[in-house]
PDB file with one MODEL, atoms N, CA, C and O in Angstrom:
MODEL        1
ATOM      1  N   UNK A   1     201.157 124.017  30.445  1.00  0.00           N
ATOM      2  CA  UNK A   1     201.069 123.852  31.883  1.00  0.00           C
ATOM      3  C   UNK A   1     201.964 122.679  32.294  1.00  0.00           C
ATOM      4  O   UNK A   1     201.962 121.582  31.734  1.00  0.00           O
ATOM      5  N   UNK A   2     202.606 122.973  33.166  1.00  0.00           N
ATOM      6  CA  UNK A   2     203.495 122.144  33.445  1.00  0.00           C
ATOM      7  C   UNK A   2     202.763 121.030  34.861  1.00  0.00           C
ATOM      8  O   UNK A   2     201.904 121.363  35.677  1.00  0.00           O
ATOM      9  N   UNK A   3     203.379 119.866  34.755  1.00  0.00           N
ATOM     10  CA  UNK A   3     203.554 118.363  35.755  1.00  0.00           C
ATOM     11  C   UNK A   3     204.433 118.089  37.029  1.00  0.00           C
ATOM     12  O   UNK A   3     205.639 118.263  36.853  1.00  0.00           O
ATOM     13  N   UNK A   4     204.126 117.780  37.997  1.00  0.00           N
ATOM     14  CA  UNK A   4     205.170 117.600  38.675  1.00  0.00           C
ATOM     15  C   UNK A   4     204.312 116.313  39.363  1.00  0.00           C
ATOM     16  O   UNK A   4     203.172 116.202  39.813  1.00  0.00           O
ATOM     17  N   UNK A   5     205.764 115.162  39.165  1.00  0.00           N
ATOM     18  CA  UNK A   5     205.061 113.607  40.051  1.00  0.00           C
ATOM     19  C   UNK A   5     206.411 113.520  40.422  1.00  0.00           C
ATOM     20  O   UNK A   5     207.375 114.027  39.847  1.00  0.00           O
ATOM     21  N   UNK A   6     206.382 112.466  41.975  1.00  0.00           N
ATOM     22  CA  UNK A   6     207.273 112.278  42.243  1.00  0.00           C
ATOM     23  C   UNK A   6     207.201 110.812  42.529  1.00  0.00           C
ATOM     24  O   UNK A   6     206.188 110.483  43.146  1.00  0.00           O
ATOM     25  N   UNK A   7     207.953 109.952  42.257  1.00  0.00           N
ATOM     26  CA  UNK A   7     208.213 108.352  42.062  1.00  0.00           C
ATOM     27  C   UNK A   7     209.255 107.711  43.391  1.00  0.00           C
ATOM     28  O   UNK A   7     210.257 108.252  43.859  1.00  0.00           O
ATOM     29  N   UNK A   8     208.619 106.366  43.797  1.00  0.00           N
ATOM     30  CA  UNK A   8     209.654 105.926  44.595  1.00  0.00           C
ATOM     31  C   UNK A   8     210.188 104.992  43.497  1.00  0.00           C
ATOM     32  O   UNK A   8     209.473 104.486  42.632  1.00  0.00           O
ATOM     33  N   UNK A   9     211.771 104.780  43.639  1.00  0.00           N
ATOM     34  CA  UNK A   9     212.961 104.250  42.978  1.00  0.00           C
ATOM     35  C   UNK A   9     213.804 103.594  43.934  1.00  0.00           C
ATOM     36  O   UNK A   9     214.689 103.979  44.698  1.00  0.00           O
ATOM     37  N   UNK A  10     213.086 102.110  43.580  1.00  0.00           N
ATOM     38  CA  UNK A  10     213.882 101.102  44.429  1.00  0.00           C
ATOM     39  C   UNK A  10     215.416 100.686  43.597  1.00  0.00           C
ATOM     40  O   UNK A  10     215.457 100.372  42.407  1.00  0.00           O
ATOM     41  N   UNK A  11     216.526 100.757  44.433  1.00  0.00           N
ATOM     42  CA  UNK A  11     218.005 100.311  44.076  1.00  0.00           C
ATOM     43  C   UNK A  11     218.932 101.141  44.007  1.00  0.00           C
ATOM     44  O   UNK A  11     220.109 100.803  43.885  1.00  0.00           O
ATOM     45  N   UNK A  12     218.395 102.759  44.097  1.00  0.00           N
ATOM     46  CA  UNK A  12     219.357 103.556  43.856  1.00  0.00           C
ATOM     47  C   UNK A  12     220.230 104.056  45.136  1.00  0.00           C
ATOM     48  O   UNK A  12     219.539 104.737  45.894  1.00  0.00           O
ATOM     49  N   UNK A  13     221.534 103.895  45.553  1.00  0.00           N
ATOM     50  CA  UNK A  13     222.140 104.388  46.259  1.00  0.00           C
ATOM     51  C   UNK A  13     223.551 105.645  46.045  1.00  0.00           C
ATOM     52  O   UNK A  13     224.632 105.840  46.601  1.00  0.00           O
ATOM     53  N   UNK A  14     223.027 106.073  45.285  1.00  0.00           N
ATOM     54  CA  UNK A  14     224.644 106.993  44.965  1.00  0.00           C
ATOM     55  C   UNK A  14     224.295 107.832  44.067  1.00  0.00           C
ATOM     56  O   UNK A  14     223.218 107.768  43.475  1.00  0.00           O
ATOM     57  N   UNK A  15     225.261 108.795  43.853  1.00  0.00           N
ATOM     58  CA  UNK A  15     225.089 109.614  43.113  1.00  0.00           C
ATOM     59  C   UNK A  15     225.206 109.585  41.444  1.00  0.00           C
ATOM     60  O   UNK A  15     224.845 110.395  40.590  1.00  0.00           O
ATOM     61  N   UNK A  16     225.738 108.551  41.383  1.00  0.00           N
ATOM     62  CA  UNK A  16     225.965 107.713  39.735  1.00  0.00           C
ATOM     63  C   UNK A  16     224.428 106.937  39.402  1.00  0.00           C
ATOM     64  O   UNK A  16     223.699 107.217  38.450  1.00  0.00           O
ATOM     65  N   UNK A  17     224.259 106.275  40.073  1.00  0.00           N
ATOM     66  CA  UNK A  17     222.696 105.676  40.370  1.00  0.00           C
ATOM     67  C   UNK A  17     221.711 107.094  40.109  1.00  0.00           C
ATOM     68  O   UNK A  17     220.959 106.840  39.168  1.00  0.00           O
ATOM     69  N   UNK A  18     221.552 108.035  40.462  1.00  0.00           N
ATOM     70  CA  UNK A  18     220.784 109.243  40.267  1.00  0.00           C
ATOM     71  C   UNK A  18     220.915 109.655  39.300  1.00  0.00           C
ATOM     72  O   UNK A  18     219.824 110.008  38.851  1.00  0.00           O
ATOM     73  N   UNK A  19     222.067 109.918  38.349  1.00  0.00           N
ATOM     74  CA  UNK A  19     222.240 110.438  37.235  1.00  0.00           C
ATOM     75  C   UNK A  19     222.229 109.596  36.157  1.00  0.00           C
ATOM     76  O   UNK A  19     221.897 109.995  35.041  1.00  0.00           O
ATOM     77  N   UNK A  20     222.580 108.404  36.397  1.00  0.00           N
ATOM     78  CA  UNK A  20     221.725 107.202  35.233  1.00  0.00           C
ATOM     79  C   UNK A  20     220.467 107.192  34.607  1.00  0.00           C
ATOM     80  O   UNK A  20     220.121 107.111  33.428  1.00  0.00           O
ATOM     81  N   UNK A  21     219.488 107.358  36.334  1.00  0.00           N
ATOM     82  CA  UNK A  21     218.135 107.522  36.202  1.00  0.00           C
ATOM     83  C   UNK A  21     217.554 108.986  35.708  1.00  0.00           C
ATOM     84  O   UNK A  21     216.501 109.340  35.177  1.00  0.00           O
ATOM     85  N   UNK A  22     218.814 109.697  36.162  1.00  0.00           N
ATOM     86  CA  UNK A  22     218.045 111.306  35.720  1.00  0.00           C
ATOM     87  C   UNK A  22     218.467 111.520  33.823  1.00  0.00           C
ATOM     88  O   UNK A  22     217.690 112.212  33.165  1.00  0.00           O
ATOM     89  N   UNK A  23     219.465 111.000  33.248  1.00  0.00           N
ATOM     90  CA  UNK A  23     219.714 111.041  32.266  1.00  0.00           C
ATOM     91  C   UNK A  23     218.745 110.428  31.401  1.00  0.00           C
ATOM     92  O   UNK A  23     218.533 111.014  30.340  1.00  0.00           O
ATOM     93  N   UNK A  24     217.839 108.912  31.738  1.00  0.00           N
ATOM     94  CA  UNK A  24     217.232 108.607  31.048  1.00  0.00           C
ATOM     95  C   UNK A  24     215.699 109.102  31.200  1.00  0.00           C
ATOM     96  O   UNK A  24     214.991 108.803  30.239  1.00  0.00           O
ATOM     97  N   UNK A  25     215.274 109.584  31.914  1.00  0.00           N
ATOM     98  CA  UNK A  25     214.149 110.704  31.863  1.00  0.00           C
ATOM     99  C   UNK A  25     214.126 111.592  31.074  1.00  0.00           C
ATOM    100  O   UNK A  25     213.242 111.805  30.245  1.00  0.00           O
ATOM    101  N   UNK A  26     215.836 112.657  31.391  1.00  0.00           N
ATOM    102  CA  UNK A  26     215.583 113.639  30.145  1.00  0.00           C
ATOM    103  C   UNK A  26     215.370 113.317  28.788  1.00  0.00           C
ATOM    104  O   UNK A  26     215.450 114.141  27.877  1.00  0.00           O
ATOM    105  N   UNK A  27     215.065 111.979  28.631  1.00  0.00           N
ATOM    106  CA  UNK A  27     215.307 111.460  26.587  1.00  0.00           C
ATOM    107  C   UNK A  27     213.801 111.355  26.454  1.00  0.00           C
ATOM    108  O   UNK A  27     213.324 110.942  25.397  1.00  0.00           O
ATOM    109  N   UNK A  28     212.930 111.750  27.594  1.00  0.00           N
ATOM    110  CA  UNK A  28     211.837 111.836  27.590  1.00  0.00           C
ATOM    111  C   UNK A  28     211.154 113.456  26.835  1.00  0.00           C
ATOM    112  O   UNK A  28     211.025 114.385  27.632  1.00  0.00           O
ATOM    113  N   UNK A  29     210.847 113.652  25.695  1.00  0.00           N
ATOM    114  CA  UNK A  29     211.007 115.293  25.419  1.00  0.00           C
ATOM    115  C   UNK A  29     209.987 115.751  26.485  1.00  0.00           C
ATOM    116  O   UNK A  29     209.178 115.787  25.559  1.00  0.00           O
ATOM    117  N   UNK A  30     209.417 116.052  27.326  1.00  0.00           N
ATOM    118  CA  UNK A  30     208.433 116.724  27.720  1.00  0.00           C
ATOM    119  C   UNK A  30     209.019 116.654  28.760  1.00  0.00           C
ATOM    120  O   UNK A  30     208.259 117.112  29.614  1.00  0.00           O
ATOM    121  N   UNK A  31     210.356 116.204  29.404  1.00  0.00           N
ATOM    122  CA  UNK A  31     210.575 116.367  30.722  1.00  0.00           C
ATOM    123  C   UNK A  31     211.638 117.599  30.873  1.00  0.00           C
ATOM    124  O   UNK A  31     212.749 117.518  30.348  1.00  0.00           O
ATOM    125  N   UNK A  32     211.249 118.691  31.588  1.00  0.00           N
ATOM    126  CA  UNK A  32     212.190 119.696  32.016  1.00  0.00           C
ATOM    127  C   UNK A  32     212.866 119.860  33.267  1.00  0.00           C
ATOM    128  O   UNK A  32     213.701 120.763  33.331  1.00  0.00           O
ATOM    129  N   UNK A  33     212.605 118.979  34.509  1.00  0.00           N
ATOM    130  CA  UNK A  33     213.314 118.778  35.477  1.00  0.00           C
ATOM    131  C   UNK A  33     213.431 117.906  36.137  1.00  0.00           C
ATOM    132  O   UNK A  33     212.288 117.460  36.245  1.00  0.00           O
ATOM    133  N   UNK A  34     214.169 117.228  36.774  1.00  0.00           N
ATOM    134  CA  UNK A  34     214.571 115.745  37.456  1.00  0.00           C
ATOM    135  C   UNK A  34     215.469 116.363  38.974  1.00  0.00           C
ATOM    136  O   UNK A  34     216.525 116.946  39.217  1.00  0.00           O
ATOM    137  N   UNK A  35     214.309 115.818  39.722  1.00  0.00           N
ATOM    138  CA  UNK A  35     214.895 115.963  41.363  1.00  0.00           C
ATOM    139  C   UNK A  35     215.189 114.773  41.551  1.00  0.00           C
ATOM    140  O   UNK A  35     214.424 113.934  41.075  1.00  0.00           O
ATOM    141  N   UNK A  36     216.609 114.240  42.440  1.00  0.00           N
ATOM    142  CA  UNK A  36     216.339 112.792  42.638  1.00  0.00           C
ATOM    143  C   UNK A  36     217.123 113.257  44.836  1.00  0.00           C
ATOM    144  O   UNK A  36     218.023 114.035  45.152  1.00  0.00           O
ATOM    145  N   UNK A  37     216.365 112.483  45.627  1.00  0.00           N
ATOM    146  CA  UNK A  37     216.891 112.466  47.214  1.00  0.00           C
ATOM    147  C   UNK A  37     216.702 110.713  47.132  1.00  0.00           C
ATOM    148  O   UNK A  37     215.783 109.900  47.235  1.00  0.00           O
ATOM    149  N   UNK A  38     218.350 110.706  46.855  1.00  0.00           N
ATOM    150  CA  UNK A  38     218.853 108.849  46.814  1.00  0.00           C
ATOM    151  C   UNK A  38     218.985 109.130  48.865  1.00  0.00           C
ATOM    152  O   UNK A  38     219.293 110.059  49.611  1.00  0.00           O
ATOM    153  N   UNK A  39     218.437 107.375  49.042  1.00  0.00           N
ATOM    154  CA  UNK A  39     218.055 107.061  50.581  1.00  0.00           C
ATOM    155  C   UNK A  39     218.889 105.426  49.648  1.00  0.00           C
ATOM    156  O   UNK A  39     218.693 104.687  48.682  1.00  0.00           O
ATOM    157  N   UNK A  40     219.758 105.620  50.680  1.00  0.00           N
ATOM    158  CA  UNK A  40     220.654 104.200  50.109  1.00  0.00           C
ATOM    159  C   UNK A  40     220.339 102.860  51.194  1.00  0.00           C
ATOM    160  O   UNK A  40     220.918 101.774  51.206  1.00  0.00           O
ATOM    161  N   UNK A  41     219.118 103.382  52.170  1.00  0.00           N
ATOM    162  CA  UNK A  41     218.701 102.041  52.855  1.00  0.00           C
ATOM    163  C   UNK A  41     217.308 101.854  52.568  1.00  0.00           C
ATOM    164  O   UNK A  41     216.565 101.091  53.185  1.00  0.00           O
ATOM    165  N   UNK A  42     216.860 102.887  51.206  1.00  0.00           N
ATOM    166  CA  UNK A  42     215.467 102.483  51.389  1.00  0.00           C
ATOM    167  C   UNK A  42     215.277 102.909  49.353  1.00  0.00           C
ATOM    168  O   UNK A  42     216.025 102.825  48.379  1.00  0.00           O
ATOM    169  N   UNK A  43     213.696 103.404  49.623  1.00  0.00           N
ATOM    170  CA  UNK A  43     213.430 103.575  48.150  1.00  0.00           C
ATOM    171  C   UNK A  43     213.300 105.137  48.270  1.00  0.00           C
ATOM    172  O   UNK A  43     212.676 105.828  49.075  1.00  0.00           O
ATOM    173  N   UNK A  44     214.323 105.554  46.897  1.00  0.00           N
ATOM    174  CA  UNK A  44     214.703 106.793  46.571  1.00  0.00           C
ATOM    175  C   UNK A  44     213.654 107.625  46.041  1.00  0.00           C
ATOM    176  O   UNK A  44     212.846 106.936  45.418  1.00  0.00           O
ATOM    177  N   UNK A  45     213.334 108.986  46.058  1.00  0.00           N
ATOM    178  CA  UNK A  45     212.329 109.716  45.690  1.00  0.00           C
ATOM    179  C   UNK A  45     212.964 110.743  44.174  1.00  0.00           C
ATOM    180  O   UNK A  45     213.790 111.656  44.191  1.00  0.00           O
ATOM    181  N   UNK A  46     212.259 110.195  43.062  1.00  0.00           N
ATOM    182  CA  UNK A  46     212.350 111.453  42.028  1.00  0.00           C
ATOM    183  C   UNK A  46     211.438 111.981  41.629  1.00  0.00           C
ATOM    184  O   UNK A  46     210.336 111.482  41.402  1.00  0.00           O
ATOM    185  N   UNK A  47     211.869 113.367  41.448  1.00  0.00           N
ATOM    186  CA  UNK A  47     210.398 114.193  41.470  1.00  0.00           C
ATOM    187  C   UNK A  47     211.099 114.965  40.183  1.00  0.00           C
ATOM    188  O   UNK A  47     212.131 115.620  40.037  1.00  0.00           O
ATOM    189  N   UNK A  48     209.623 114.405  39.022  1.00  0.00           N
ATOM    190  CA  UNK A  48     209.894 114.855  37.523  1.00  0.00           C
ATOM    191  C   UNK A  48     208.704 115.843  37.315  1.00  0.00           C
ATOM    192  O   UNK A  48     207.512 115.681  37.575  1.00  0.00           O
ATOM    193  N   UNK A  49     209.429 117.033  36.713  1.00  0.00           N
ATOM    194  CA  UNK A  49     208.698 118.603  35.854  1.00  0.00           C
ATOM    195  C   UNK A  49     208.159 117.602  34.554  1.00  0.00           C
ATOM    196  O   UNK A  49     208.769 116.618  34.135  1.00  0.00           O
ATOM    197  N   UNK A  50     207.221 117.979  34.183  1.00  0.00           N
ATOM    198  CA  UNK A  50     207.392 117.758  32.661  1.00  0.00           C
ATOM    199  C   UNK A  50     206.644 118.977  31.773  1.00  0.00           C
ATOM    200  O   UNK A  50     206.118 119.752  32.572  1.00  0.00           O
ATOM    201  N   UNK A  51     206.458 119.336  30.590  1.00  0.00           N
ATOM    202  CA  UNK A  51     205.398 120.162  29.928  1.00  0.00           C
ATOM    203  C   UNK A  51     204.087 119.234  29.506  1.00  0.00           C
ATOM    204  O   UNK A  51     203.072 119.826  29.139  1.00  0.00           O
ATOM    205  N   UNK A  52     204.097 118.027  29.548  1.00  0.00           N
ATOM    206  CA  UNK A  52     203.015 117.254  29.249  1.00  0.00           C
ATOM    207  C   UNK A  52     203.428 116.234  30.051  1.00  0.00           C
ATOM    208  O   UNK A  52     204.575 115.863  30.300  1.00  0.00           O
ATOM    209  N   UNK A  53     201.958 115.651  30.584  1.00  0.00           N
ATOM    210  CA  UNK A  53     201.515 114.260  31.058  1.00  0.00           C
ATOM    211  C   UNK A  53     202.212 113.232  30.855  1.00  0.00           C
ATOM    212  O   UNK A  53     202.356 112.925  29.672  1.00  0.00           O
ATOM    213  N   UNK A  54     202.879 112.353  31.908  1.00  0.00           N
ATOM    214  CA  UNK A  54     203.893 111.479  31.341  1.00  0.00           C
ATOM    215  C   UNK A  54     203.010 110.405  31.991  1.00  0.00           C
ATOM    216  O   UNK A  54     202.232 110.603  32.924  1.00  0.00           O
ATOM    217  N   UNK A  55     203.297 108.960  31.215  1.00  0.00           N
ATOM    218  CA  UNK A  55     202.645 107.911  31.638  1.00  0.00           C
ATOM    219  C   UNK A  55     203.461 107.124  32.257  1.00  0.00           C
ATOM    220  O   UNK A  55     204.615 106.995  31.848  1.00  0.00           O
ATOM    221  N   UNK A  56     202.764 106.119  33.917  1.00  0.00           N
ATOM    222  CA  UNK A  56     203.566 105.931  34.308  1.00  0.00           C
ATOM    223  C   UNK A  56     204.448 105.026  33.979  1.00  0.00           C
ATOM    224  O   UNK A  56     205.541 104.896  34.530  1.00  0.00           O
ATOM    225  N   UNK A  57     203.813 104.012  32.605  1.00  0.00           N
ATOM    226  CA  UNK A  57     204.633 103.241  32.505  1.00  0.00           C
ATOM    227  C   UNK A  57     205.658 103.714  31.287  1.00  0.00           C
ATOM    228  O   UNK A  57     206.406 102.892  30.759  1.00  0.00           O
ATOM    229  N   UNK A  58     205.637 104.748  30.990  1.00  0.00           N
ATOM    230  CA  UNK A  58     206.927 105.646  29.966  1.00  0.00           C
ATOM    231  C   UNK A  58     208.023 105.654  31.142  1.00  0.00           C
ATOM    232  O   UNK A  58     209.145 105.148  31.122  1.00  0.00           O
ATOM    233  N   UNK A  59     207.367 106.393  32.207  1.00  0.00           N
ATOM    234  CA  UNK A  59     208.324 106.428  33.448  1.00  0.00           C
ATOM    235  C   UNK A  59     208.983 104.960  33.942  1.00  0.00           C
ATOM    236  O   UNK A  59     210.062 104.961  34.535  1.00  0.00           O
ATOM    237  N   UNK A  60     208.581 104.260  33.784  1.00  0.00           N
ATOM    238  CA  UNK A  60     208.863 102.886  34.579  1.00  0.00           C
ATOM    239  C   UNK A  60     209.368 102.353  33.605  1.00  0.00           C
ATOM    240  O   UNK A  60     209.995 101.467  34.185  1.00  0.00           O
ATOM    241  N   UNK A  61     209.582 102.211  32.538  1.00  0.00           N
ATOM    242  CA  UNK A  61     210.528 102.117  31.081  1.00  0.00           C
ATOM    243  C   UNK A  61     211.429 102.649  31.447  1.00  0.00           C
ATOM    244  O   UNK A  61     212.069 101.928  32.211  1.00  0.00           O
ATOM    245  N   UNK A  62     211.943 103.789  31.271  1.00  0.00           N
ATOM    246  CA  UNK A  62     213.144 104.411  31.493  1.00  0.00           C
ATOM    247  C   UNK A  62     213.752 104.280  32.587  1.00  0.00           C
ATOM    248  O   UNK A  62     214.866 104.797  32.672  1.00  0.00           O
ATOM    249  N   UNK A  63     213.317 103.708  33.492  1.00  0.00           N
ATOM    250  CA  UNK A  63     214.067 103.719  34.999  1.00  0.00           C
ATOM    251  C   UNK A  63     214.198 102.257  34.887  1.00  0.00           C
ATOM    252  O   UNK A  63     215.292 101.784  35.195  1.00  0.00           O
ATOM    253  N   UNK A  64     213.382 101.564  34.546  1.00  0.00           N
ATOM    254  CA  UNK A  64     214.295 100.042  34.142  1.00  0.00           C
ATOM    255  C   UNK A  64     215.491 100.185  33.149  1.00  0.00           C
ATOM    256  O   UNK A  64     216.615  99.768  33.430  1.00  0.00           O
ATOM    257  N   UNK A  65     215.239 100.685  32.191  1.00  0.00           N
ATOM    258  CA  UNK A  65     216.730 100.892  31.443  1.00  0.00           C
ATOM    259  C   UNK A  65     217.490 101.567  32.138  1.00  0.00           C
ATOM    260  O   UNK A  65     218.565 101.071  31.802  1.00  0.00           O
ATOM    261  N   UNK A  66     217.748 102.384  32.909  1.00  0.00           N
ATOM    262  CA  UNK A  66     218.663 102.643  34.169  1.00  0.00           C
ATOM    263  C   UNK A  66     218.833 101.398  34.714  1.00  0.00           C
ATOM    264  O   UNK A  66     220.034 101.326  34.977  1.00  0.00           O
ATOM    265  N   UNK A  67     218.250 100.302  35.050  1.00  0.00           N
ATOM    266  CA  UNK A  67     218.636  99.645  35.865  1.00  0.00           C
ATOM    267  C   UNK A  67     217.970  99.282  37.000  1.00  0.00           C
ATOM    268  O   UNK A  67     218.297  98.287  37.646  1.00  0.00           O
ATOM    269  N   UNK A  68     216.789 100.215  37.391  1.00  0.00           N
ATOM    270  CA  UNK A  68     216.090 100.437  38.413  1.00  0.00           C
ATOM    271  C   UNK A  68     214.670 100.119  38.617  1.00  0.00           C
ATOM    272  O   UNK A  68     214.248  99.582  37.593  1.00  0.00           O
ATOM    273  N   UNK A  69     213.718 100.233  39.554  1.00  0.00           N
ATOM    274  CA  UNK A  69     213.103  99.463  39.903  1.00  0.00           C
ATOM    275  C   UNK A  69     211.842 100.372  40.079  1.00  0.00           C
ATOM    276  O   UNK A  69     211.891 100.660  41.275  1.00  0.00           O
ATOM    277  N   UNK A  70     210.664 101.025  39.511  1.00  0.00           N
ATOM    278  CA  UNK A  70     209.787 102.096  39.789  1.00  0.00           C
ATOM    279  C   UNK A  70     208.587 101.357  40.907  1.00  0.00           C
ATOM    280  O   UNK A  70     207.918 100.479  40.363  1.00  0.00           O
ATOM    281  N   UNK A  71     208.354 101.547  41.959  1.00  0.00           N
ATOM    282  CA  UNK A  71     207.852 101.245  43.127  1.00  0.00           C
ATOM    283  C   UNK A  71     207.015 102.427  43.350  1.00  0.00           C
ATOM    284  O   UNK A  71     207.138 103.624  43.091  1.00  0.00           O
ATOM    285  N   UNK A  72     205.729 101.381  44.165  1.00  0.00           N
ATOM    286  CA  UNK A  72     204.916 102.106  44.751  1.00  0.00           C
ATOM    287  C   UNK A  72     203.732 103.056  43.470  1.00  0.00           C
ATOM    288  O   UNK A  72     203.701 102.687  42.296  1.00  0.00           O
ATOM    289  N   UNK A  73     202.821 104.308  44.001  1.00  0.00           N
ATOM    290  CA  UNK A  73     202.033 105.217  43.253  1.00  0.00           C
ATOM    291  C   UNK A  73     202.831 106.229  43.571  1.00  0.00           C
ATOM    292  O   UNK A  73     203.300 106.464  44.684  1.00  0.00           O
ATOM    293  N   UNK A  74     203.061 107.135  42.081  1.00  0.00           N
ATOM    294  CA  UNK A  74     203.622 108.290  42.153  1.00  0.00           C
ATOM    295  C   UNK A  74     203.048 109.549  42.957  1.00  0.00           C
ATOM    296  O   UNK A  74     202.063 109.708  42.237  1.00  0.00           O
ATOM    297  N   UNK A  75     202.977 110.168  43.542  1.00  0.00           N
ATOM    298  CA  UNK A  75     202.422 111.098  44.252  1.00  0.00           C
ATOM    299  C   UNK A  75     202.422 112.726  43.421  1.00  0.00           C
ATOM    300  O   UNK A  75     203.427 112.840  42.720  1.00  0.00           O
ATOM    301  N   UNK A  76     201.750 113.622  43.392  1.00  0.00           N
ATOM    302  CA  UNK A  76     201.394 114.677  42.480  1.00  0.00           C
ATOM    303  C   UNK A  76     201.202 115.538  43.248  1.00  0.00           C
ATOM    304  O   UNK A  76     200.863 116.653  42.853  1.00  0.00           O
TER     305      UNK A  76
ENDMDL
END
């Protein structure tokens, strides 16, 4: 059964910024899809598939190694 959460992502403005963050999700094995709607005056929304339960701070790991900033409660 598949997951879907979606995260606010403070810092990201661009489309290089999105694919940083979406690249280091996929090294996540249980993740099968990465939505990212970058808002370059505010905090960006990614909305991750997974096949299993991801924790948020697995999530908030990987988006700091992007570079980035995991904000706010993920929404489901």
């Amino acid at each position: 059964m598949s997951q879907t959460r979606t995260y606010q992502v403070r810092g990201m403005t661009c489309g290089h910024c999105a694919g940083a963050v979406t690249a280091e999700l996929e090294k996540l094995g249980a993740v099968t899809a990465v939505v990212v709607e970058v808002v370059p005056q505010g905090d960006s929304l990614v909305t991750v598939t997974s096949t299993a339960a991801l924790t948020d701070d697995a999530v908030r790991a990987v988006v700091a190694v992007a570079g980035y900033e995991l904000v706010g409660t993920p929404s489901r």
